[in-house]
N, C-alpha and C positions, 0 to 999 in steps of 0.2 A: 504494500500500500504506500502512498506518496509522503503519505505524513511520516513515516519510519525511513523515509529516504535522507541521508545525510546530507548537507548542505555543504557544497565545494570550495574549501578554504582559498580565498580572494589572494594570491600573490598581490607582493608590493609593484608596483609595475617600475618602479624605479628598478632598474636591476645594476648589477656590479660594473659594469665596463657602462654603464651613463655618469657613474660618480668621477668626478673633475680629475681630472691625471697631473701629476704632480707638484701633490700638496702635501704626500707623504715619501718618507727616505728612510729604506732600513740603513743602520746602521753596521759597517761591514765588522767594527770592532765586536760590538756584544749583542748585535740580533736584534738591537732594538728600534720599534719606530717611531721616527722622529717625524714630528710635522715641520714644516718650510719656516711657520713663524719661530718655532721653538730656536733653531737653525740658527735664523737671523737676531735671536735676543740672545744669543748664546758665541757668535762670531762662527756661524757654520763648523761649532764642534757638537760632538753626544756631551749634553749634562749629566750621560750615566758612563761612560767609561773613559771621556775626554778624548774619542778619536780624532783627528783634524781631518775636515773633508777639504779638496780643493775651494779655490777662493779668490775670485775674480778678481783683475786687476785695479777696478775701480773699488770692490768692495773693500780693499786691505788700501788702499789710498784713506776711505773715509776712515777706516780704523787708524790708522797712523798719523795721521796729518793733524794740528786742528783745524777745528769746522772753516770751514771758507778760505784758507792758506794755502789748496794747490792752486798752483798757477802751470798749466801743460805748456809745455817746452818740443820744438821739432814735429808739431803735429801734420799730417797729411803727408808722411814721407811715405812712401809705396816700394813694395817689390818688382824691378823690372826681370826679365829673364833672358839672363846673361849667356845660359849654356841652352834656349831654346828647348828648355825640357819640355816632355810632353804635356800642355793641359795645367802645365805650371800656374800660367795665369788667370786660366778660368777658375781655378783651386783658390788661388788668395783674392781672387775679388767676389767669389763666396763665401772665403770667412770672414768679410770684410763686412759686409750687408749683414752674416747671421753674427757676429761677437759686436760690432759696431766699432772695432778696433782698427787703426790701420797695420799693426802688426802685431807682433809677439810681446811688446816690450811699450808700456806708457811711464812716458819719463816727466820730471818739470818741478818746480817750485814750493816747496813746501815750508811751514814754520812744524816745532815739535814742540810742544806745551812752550812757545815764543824762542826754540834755537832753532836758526836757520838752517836748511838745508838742501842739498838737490835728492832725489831718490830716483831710479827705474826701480817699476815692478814687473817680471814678467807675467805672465797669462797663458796658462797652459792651452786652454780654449782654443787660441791660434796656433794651428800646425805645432800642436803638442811644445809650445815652447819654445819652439826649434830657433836656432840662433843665426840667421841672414847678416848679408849686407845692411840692413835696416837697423837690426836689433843691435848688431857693434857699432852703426855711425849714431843712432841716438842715445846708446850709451856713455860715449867717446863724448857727443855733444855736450851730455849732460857733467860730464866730468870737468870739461873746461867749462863752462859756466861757473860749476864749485870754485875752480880753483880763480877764475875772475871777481866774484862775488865774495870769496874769501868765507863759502859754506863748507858744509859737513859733507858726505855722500853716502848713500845709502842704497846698495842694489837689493831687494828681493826677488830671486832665483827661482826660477819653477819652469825645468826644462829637460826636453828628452837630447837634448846636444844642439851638435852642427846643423844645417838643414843641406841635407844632402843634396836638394834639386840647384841649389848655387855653387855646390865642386868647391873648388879650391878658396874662393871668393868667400863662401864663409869661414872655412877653415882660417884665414888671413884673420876677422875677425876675436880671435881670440890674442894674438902678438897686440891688434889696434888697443882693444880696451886696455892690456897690461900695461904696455907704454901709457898711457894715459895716465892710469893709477899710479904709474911710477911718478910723474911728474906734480898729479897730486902730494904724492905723499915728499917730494924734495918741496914743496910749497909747504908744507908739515902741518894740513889737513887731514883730519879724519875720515877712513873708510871703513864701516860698518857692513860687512857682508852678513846679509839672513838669508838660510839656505830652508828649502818648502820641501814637502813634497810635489812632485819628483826633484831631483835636484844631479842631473848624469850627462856623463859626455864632456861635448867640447867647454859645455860652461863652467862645469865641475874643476875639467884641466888646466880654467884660465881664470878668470876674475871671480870665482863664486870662494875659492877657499885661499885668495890672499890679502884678506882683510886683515886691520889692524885689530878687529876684534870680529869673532867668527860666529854668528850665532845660528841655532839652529828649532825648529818645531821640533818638536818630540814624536818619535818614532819615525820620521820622515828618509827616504829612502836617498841615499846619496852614496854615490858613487861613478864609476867612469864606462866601465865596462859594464854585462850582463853577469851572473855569476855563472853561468855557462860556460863562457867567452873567457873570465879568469879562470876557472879550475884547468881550463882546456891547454892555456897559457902557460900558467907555473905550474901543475901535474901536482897538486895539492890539494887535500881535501879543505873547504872552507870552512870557517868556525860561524856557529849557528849567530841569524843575524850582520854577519860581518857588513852591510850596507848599511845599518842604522844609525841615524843621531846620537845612539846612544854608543853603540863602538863605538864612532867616531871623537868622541868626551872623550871617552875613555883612554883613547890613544893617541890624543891629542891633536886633531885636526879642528875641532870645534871645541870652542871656549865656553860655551855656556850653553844649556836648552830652553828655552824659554816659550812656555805655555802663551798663545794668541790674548788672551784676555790683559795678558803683563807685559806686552811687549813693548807697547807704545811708552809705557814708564820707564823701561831696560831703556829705549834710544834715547829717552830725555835724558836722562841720569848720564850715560854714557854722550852723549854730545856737550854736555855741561861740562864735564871734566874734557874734555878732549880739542874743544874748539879754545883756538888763541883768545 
């Protein structure tokens, strides 16, 4: 009879894949999920295990700087394509529309709780980092403006190296910045190198680990090679971690780790003593 006939439980019609996509992020350290706002009131780390997730170049500008003090330096410089690789160019004037970046690397003007200074940050975003003709002349740029201005320098590192599609033209980029930094530091300005994750390659091998003070995120991956590429090299078994922030304390390549939230204090503190 109709009346003993069960009555057919109403689905939500909302269903799973109409809820808005991303507004949540597990976390890869402890599993946990994190909503975007938490993210962002937190400096894009977990409030439950302290992972560092990547961090856009603009966003670690607003964390560093204060409010209203960057002034961008060498903007609209572009990658031309020197060795005609293939599709080279339709590649970076699509990262260029999708990050709103002209390259790997936003350099220019900053104050740090009122000491002066220049800083580049890279941006993993663009071509993972990677280090051009662009990313060594706005570097270089920004290093002689310090040493004109008679500021601090400060690079933030986050790169998979060289960028291959420019040959040798990048590779040359790494000799540019050093020299630079060298003439800084006979000017006897401070250079504060902070290393991210990632932090590898030809940046690793050139300006990222010869600050006069070397600082690093915690757990962040740094190194030069693949740990592949090194066991295969020295015929050595590697010691667990040996890419870490924290070997690297340990063995003396980096001076200090310093948690996102305390950083901005560490450059004050350290520019105060260090600037003439």
């Amino acid at each position: 009879m109709g009346i003993f006939n069960k009555p057919k439980l109403r689905r939500n019609k909302r269903r799973e894949d109409e809820m808005p996509e991303g507004l949540w992020t597990k976390c890869p350290g402890c599993g946990a999920m994190l909503h975007q706002l938490e993210l962002k009131q937190h400096f894009q780390t977990c409030h439950q295990c302290n992972h560092h997730f990547l961090m856009g170049g603009r966003e670690r500008i607003d964390l560093l700087a204060d409010e209203g003090s960057f002034e961008e330096t060498s903007a609209g410089l572009t990658s031309a394509n020197p060795l005609d690789f293939a599709k080279y160019e339709d590649k970076t004037a699509m990262l260029r529309e999708s990050t709103g970046l002209d390259d790997a690397v936003l350099t220019g003007k900053i104050t740090v709780e009122g000491k002066p200074a220049m800083i580049a940050v890279m941006d993993f975003k663009f071509f993972a980092g990677s280090m051009g003709s662009v990313v060594g002349e706005k570097i270089t740029r920004a290093i002689e403006t310090a040493i004109e201005e008679k500021r601090g320098m400060i690079i933030v590192s986050a790169s998979s190296g060289a960028r291959m599609q420019e040959g040798m033209l990048s590779l040359m980029q790494m000799a540019k910045t050093c020299g630079a930094l060298a003439r800084l530091s006979e000017a006897k300005l401070p250079y504060i190198s902070v290393m991210t994750h990632p932090t590898t390659g030809g940046v690793t091998a050139s300006f990222a680990t010869i600050g006069d003070i070397n600082l690093a995120e915690p757990k962040c991956m740094i190194g030069f090679a693949g740990p592949r590429v090194v066991k295969e090299t020295t015929h050595q078994n590697l010691p667990p971690g040996f890419q870490t922030a924290e070997f690297m304390l340990e063995h003396g390549l980096v001076d200090a780790i310093v948690p996102r939230e305390k950083l901005r204090a560490k450059l004050a503190t350290l520019l105060a003593y260090m600037l003439p």
